[in-house]
C-alpha positions in Angstrom: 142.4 202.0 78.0 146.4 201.0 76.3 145.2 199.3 73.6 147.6 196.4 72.1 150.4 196.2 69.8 148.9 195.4 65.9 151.7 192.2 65.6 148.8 191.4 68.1 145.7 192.0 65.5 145.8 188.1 64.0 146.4 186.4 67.1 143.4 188.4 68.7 140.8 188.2 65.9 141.2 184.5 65.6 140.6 184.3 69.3 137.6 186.8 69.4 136.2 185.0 66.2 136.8 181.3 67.6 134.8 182.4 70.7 132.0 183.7 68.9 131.8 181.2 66.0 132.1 178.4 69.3 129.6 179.7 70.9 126.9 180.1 68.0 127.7 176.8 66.5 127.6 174.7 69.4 124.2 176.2 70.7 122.4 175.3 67.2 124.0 172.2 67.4 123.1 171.6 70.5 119.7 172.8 70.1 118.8 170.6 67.4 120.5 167.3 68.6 118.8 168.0 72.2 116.0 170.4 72.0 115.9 173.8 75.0 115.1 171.6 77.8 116.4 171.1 81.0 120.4 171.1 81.6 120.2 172.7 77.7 122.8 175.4 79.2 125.3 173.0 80.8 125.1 170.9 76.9 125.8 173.4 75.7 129.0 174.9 78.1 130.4 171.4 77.3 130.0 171.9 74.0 131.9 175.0 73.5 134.9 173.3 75.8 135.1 171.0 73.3 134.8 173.3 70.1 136.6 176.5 70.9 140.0 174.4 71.3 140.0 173.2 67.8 138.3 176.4 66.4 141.1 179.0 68.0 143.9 177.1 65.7 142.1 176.4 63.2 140.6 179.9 62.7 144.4 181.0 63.5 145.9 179.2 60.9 143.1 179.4 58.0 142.5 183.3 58.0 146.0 184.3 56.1 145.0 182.2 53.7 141.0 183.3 53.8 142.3 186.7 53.5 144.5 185.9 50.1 141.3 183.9 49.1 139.3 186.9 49.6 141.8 189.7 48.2 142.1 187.7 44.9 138.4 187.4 44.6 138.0 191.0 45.4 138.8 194.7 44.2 141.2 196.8 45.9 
């Protein structure tokens, strides 16, 4: 498989991370505002359409300075 060019590497982590951070925070919160009972899956689909949109930015935008946050706290 041709893997991708790194000028890629931010743009994909932020979207690989926004999906999984979407999807883990919107099943707890899902979960606990409406219990694992019927239609818990389509809640929860709704959920991440409304989540992942403002988490892809926002994870985009926030991990430069995470990572400067992170290299002054830690060793080289």
């Amino acid at each position: 498989m041709k893997k991708l060019s790194r000028r890629y590497s931010n743009l994909i982590f932020a979207f690989v991370m926004s999906i999984a951070m979407s999807l883990i925070m919107t099943s707890v919160v899902t979960y606990k505002l409406t219990g694992m009972n019927a239609g818990f899956t389509v809640r929860w689909f709704h959920a991440f359409l409304t989540a992942f949109p403002i988490a892809f930015p926002s994870i985009f935008l926030v991990s430069p300075l995470a990572r400067k946050v992170v290299a002054l706290i830690c060793e080289r």
